[in-house]
N, C-alpha and C positions, 0 to 999 in steps of 0.2 A: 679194665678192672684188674685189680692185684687181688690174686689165688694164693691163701696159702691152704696147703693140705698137709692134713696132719695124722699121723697112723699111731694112735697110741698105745704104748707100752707102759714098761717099769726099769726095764734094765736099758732097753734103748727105744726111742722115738723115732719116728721116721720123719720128717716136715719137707717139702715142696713147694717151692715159690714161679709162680707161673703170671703171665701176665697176659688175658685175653682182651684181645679188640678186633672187631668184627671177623668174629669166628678164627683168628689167628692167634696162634697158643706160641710162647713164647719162655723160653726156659731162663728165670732168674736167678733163682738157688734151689738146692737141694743136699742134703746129709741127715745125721742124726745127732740126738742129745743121748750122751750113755749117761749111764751110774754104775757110782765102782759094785764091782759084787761085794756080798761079803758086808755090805753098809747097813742101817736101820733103815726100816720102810719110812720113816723119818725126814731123813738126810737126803733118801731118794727123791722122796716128792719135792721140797725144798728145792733140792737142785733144778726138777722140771717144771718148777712154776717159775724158777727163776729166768734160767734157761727164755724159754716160752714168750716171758716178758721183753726178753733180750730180742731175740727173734722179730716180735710185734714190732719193736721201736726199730730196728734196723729197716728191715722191709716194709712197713705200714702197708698192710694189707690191707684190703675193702672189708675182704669176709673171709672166714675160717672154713674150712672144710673136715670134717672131722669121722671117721667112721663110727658109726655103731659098735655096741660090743655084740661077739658072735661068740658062744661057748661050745666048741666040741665034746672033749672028754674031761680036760682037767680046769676042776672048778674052784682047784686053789691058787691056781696062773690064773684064770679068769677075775679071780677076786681082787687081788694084788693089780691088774692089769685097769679095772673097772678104778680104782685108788688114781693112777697115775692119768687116767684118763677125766676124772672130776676135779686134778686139779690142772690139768691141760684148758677144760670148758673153764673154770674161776678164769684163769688166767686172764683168757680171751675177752670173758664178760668184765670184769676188772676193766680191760683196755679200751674198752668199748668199742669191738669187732662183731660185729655180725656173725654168727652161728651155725650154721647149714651142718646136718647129720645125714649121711647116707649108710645101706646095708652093703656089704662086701655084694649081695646079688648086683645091688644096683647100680656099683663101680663097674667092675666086670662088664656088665649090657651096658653101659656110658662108654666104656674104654674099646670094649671087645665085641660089642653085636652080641655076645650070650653069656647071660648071666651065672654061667656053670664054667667059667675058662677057667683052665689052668692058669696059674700063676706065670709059669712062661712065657703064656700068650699075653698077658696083663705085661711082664714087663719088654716084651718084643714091642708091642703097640707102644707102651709109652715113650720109648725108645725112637720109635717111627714117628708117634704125633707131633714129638719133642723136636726133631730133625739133631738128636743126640748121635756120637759119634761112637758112645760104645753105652750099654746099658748101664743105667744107674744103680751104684750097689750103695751099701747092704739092699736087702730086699726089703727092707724099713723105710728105707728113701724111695721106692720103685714105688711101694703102696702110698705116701703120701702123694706123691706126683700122680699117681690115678686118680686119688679125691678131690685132686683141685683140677684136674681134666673133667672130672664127670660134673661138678660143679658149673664149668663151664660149658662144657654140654648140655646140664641140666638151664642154663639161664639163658640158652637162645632156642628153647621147645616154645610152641605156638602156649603150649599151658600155663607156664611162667610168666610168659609177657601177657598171658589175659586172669594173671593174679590168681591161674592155681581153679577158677570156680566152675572150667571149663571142662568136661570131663576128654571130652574129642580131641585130641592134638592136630586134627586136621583138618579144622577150620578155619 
């Protein structure tokens, strides 16, 4: 199965292309889509739908990986941020890719055993899972290579393969 993960922004995107089969994670791509500063919220989306589409058709992914939005303090980055992110999901759905949304908790406990790691540890591990030779930067590429890791961690849990109605993962 071809992973992409995707960490969404406005001014830069993070994306991840990973390729799992039988529990073997495999690094295929990885970077980001900027947008110049200083542009119309506009121009910016534009560019990452277009972007995004490029993306899709180069790598044909199975399924998207995409984070959740998580608002700390500033809720006018969040706003702008939540913008670049609905038109990252158009995109995808447009292409007709499959969906999958996860919370930063559930990356972290997919990537890192605990849902509270530092960001560090997020990109140590992906770094390790990946058999990468030096960490992947910006840290925009680090968080999408997490989403499409936890995705595939998420799709070989006993819950997944019994369609999710299963509460026990261990049975």
């Amino acid at each position: 199965m071809r992973i992409m993960g995707i960490d969404p922004g406005i001014a830069t995107v993070g994306f991840g292309v990973i390729d799992s089969e039988k529990n073997r994670l495999k690094l295929v791509s990885t970077g980001v889509i900027e947008t110049p500063a200083h542009t119309s919220l506009s121009s910016r989306l534009d560019r990452i739908y277009d972007d995004t589409q490029e993306l899709i058709s180069t790598f044909s992914p199975d399924v998207v990986s995409v984070e959740e939005l998580f608002f700390k303090k500033n809720i006018t980055t969040g706003i702008s941020v939540a913008h670049g992110r609905g038109v990252l999901l158009l995109a995808c759905y447009k292409a007709g890719v499959q969906i999958f949304e996860y919370t930063p908790m559930q990356v972290k406990q997919a990537v890192v055993g605990y849902g509270l790691a530092e960001k560090k540890q997020v990109i140590y591990m992906v770094t390790s899972i990946l058999n990468m030779k030096s960490p992947p930067k910006p840290d925009d590429a680090a968080d999408a290579l997490a989403l499409a890791i936890c995705h595939a961690r998420s799709t070989t849990s006993l819950i997944y393969k019994n369609g999710g109605d299963d509460p026990c993962s261990t049975t």
